[in-house]
C-alpha positions as CSV (number, residue, x, y, z in Angstrom):
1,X,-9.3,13.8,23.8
2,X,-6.3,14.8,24.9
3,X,-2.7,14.0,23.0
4,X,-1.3,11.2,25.0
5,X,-4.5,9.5,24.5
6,X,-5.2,10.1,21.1
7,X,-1.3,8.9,20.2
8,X,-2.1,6.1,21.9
9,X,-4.7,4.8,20.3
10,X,-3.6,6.0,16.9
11,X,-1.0,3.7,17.8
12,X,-3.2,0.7,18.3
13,X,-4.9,1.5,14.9
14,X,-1.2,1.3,13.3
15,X,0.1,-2.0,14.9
16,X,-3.0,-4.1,13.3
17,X,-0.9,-4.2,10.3
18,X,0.6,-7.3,11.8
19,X,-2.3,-9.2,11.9
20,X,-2.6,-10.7,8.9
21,X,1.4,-11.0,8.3
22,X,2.6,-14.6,9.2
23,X,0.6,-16.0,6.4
24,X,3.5,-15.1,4.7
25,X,5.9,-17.8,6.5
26,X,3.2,-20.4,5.7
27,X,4.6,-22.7,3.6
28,X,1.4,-25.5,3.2
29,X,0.0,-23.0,1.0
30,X,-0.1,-24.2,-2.6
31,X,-0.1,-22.5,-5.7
32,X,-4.4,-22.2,-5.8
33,X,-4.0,-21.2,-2.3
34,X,-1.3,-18.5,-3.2
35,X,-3.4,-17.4,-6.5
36,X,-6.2,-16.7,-3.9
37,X,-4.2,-14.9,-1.7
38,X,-2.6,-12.8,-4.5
39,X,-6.1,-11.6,-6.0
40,X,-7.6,-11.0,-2.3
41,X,-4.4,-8.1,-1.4
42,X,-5.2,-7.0,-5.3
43,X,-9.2,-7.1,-4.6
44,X,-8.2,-4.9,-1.0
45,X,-5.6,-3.0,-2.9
46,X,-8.2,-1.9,-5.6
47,X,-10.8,-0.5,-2.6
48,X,-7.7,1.3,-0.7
49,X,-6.5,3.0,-4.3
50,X,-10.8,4.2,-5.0
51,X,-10.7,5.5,-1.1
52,X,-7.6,7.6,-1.5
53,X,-9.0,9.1,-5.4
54,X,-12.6,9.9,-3.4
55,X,-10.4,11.7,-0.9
56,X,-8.6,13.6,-2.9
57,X,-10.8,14.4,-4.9
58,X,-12.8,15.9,-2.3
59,X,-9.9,18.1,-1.4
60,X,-10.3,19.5,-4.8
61,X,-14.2,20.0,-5.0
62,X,-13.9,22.1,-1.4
63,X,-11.4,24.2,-3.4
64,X,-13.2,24.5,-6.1
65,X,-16.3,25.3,-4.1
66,X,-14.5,27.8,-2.5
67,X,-13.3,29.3,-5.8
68,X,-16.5,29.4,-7.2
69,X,-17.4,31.5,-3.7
70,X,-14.8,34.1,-4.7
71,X,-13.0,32.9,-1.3
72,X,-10.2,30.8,-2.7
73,X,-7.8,31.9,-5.4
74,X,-7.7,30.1,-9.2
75,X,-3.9,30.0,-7.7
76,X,-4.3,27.7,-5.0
77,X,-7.0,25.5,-7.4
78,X,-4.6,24.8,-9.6
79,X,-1.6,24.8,-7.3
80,X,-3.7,21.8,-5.1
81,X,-4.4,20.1,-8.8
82,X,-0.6,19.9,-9.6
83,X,0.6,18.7,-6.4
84,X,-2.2,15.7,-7.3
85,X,-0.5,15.2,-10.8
86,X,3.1,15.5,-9.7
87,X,2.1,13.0,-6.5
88,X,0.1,10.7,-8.7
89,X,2.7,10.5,-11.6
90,X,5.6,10.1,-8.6
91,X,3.3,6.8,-7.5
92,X,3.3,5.0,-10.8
93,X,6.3,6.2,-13.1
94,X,8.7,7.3,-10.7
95,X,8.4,3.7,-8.8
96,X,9.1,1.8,-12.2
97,X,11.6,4.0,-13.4
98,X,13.8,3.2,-10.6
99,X,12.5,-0.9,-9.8
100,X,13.9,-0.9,-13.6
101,X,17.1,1.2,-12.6
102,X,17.9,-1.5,-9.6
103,X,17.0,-4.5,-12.3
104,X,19.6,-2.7,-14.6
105,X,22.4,-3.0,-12.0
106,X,22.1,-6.5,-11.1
107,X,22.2,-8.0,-14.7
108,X,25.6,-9.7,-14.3
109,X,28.1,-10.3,-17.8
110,X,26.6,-12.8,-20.7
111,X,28.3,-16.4,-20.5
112,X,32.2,-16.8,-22.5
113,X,31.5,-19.1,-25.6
114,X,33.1,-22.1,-25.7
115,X,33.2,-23.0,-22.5
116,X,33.4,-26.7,-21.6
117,X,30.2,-29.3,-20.9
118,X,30.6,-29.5,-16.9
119,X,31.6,-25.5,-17.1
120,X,28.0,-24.9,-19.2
121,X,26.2,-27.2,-16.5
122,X,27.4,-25.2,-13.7
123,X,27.1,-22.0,-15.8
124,X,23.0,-23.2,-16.1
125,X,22.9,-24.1,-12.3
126,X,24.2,-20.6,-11.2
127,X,21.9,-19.0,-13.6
128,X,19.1,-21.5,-12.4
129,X,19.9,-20.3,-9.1
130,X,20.4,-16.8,-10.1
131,X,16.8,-16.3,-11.7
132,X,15.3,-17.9,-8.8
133,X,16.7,-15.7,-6.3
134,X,15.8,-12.8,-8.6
135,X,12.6,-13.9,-8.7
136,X,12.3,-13.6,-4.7
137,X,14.1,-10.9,-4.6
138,X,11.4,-9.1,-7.1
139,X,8.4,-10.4,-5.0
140,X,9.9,-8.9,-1.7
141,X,10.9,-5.9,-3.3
142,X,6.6,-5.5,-4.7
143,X,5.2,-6.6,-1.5
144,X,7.4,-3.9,0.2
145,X,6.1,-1.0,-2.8
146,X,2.6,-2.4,-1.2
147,X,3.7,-1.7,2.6
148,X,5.0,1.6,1.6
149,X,1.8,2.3,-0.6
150,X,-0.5,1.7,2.4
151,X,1.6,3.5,4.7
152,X,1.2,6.5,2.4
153,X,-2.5,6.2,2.2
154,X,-2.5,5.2,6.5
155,X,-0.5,8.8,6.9
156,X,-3.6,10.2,5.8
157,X,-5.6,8.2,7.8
158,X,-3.7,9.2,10.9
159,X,-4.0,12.7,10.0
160,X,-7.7,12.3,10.3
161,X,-7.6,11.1,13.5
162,X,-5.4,13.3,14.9
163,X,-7.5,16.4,13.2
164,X,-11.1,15.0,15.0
165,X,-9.1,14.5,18.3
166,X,-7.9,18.0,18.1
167,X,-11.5,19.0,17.4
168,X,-13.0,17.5,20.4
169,X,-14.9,14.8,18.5
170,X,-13.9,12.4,20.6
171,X,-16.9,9.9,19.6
172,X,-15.6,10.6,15.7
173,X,-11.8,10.0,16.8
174,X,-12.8,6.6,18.3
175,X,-14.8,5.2,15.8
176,X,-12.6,6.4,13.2
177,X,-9.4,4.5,15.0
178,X,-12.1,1.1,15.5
179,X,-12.4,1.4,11.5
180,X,-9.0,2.4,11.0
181,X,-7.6,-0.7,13.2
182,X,-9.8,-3.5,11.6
183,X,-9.2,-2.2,8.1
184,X,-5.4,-1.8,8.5
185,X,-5.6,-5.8,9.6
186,X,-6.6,-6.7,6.2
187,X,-4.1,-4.7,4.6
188,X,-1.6,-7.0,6.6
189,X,-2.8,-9.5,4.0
190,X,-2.3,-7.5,0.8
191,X,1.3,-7.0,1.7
192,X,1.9,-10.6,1.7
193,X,-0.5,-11.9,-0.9
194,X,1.8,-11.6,-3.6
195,X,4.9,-13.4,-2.4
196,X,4.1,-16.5,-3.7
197,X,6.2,-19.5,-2.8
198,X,9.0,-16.4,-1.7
199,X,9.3,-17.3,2.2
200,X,9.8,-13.6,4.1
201,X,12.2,-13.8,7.5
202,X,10.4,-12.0,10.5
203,X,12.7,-9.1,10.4
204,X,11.7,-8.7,6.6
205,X,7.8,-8.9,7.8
206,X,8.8,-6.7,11.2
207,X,9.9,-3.7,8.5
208,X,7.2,-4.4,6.0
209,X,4.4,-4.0,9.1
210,X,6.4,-0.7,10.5
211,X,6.6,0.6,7.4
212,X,2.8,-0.2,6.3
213,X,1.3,0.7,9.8
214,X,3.7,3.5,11.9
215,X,2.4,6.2,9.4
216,X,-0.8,5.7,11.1
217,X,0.7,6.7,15.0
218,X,3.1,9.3,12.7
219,X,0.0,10.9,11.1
220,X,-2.2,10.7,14.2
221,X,0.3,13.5,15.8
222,X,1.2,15.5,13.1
223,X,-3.1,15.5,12.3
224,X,-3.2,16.3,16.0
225,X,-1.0,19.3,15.8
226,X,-1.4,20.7,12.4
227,X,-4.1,20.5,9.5
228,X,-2.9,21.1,6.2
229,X,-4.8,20.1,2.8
230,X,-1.5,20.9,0.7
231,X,0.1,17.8,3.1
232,X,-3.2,15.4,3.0
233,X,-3.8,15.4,-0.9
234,X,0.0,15.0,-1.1
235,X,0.4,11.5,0.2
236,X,-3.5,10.8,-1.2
237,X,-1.8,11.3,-4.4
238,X,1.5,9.1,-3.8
239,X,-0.2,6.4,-2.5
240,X,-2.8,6.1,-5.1
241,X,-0.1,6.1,-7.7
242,X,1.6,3.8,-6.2
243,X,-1.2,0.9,-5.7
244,X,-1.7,1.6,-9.3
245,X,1.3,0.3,-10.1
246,X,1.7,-2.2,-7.3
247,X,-1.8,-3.4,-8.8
248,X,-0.3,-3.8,-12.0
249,X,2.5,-5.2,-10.8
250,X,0.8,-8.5,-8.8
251,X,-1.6,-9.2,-11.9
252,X,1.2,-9.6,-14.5
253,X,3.2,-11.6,-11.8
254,X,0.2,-14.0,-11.2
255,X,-1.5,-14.4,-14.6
256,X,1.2,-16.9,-15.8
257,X,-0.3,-19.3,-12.8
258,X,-3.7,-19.4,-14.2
259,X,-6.8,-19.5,-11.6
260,X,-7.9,-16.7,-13.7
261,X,-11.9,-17.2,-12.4
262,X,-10.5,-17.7,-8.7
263,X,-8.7,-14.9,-8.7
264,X,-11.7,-13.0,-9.8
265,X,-13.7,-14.1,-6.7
266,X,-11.1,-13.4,-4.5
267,X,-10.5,-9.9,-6.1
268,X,-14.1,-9.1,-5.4
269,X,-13.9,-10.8,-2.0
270,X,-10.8,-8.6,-0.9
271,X,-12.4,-5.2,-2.5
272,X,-15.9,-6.1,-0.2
273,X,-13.7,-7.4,2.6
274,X,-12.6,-3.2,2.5
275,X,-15.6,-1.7,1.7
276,X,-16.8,-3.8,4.9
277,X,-14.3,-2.2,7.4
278,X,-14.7,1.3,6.0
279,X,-18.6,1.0,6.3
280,X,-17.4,1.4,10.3
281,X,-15.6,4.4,9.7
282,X,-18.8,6.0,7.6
283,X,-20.7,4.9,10.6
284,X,-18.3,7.3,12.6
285,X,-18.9,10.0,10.3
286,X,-15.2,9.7,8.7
């Protein structure tokens, strides 16, 4: 398969992303429809974070295979393992250490004492106002952790497409972009599950897709041109870190609205809903 071809179609793979976005402008969607929604992107969320650990952790059991056959260095072992640490720990603390750092620089000055009745009613208005749009403000700002999360883990994806093009396996290469393409239109839907009642503009949802899906094309030519394990278990690692959090993140922000047996279904729905599109990639060989 030659490049043009296999960029192309890498490409396609990447702009299925946007499937699944307008639900987020939907506004007819109540609160057991939103709970729903929320628990399906965790339930997809939870079968992209177990791909990424199987595939790293491969990358490591071929290096320790080859250690074991005295044709790969302790070194380069434990070099590949601390790149998964460093990645992983990057995902999860390094993403709340500075969500928390942007929180900290938004808190505005505590109220004056004393103020007068209409200047403590507009005081509680504005801080009304001000918690709400925090609140929006901190559902965009997850849903995006989510898009870049999945464009981490799409990266890799990409590279293996562009690797099995390079190959010649051009039957692999297409099956793996069919499976990549209808899996990466679910993911549209784990990006927005967890916006709630927080109404995205479609520039917002025109970054979040690019973000979420043009690591797929990115990957398919840097796959095509170079392999490199060092660079695969790299963003493995970052993105499953990061959909830890992300994980986290949705569950304590949904909790409070109860559903809690819904949300259960729908977590197992959205987890099957992924095992179901990656079952056409195994098909493949991937």
């Amino acid at each position: 398969m030659g490049f043009a071809e296999t960029v192309g179609l890498g490409a396609i793979a990447g702009v299925t992303i946007f499937v699944g976005l307008p639900i987020g402008r939907m506004q007819i969607l109540d609160a057991r429809a939103r709970v729903g929604l929320a628990m399906f992107s965790v339930g997809i969320l939870a079968f992209i974070f177990m791909d990424v650990s199987k595939h790293a952790e491969a990358i490591l059991e071929t290096t320790l295979a080859h250690y074991q056959a005295h044709t790969a260095s302790f070194g380069h072992l434990f070099g590949l393992f601390a790149l998964l640490a460093v990645g992983f720990t990057l995902g999860t603390a390094g993403i709340s250490a500075a969500e928390r750092r942007l929180r900290a620089r938004r808190v505005g000055p505590p109220p004056i004492a004393g103020a007068e009745a209409a200047a403590v009613d507009a005081d509680e208005l504005a801080r009304a106002r001000a918690a709400t749009g925090e609140a929006q403000r901190r559902a965009l700002q997850t849903a995006m952790c989510i898009a870049t999360a999945i464009g981490l883990h799409n990266f890799a994806e990409g590279l293996a497409i562009g690797v099995s093009a390079k190959a010649g396996a051009v039957s692999l290469a297409t099956v793996l972009i069919i499976g990549f393409a209808l899996h990466n239109a679910t993911e549209g839907f784990g990006i927005v599950g967890p916006l709630g009642n927080t109404r995205p503009s479609w520039s917002w949802l025109a970054l979040a897709g690019i973000v979420a899906g043009a690591p797929t094309f990115i990957g398919t030519i840097v796959g095509y041109q170079v392999h490199s394990q060092p660079l695969e278990l790299t963003f493995y690692a970052l993105a499953g870190g990061a959909i830890l959090y992300v994980i986290g993140e949705i569950w304590a922000g949904v909790r409070r609205y109860g559903y809690q047996t819904l949300g259960l279904y729908m977590i197992a729905l959205g987890f099957l809903a992924g095992v179901a599109t990656d079952l056409v990639v195994s098909y493949g060989g991937g």
